[in-house]
C-alpha positions as CSV (number, residue, x, y, z in Angstrom):
1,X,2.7,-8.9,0.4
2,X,6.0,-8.4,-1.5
3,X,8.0,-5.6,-0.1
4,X,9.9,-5.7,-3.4
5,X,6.8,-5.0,-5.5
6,X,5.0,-2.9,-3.1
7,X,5.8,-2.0,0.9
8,X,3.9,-2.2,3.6
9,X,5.0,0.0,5.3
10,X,4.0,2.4,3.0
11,X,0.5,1.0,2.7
12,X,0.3,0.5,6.5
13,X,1.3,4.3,7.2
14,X,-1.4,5.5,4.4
15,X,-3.8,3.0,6.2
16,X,-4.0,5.2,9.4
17,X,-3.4,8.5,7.7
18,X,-6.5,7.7,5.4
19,X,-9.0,5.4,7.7
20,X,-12.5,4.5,6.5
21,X,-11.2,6.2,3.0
22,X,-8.3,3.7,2.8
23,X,-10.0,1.5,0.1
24,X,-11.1,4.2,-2.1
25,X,-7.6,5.5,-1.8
26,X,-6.5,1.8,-3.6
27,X,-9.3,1.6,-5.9
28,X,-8.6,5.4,-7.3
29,X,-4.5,4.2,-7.5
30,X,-5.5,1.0,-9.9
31,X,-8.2,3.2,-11.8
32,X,-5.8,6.1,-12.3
33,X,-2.8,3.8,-12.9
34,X,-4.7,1.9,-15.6
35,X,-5.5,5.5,-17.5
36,X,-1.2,6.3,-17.1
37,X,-0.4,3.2,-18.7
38,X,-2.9,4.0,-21.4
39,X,-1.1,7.6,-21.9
40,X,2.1,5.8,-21.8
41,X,1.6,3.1,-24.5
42,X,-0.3,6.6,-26.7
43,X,2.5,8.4,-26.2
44,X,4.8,6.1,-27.5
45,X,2.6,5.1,-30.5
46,X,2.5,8.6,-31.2
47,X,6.0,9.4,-30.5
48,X,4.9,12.3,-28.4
49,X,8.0,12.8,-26.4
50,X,6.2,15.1,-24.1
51,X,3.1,13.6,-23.6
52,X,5.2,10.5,-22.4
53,X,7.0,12.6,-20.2
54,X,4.0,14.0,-18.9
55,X,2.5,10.8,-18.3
56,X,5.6,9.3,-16.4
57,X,6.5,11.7,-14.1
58,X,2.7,11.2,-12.7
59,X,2.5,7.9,-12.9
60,X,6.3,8.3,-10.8
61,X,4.8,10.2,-8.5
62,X,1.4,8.0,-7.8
63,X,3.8,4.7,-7.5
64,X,6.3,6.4,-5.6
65,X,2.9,7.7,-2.9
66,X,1.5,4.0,-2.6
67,X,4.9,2.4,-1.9
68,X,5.3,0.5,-5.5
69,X,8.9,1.9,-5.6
70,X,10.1,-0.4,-8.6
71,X,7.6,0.6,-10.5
72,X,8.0,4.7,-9.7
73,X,11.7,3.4,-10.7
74,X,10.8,2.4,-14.0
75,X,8.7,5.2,-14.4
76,X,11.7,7.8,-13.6
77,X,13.7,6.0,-15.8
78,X,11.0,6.6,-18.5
79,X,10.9,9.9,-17.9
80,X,14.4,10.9,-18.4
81,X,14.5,8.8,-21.4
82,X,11.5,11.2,-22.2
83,X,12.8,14.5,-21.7
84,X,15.9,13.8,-23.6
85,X,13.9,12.9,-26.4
86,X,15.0,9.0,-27.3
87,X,12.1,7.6,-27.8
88,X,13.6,5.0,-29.7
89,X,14.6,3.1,-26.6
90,X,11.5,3.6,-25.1
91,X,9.6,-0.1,-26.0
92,X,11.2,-2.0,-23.6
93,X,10.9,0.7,-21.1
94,X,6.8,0.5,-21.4
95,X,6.7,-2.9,-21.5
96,X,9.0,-3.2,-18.0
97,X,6.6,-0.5,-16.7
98,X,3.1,-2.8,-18.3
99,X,5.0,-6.1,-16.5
100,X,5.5,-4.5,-13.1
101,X,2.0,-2.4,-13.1
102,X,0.5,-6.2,-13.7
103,X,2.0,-7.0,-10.7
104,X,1.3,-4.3,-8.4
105,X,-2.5,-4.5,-9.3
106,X,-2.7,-8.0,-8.2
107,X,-1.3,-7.2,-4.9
108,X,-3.4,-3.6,-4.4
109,X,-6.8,-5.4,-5.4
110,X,-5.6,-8.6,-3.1
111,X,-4.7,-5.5,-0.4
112,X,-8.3,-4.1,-1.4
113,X,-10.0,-7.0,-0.6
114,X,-9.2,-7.3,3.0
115,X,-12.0,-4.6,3.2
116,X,-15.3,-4.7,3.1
117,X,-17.4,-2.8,0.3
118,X,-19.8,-0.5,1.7
């Protein structure tokens, strides 16, 4: 797994904190991820500075607690850009943020799949 994209450590750590509950644990993060990236890209169409603010600072904060530390990065990034209010440099922001989330739900579901469904 790419320690860039997502660490292992990380993921190895919340593996023995969180046991037989491990793999809900990565199916909630890609679920709950999916419905950020949904608020992000509203937020922007909307130019709702605070609801994008809002939705970064969680996403930051779910990315940064599973290890995916480039994109929490992003996300941070989006979220200062947020609470100044320039949300016209924002696109490129939510579109680095869509790129890397593409990437870290290949390697959580690939992470997922070394455990059985019950």
């Amino acid at each position: 797994m790419s320690d860039n994209h997502l660490d292992r450590d990380v993921l190895n750590t919340l593996l023995d904190i969180m046991e037989d509950e491990y793999p809900v644990l990565l199916d909630t993060f890609v679920t709950d991820s999916e419905e950020r990236l949904r608020l992000l890209k509203t937020a922007e169409h909307d130019g709702d500075a605070q609801a994008m603010r809002r939705a970064a600072h969680s996403f930051k904060g779910s990315c940064s607690n599973m290890g995916a530390k480039v994109l929490a990065d992003s996300c941070r990034d989006l979220e200062e850009l947020a609470r100044r209010g320039d949300l016209a440099e924002s696109a490129p922001l939510v579109e680095r943020i869509e790129r890397e989330f593409a990437i870290v739900r290949i390697l959580v579901k690939s992470e997922r799949q070394r455990f059985p469904t019950r």
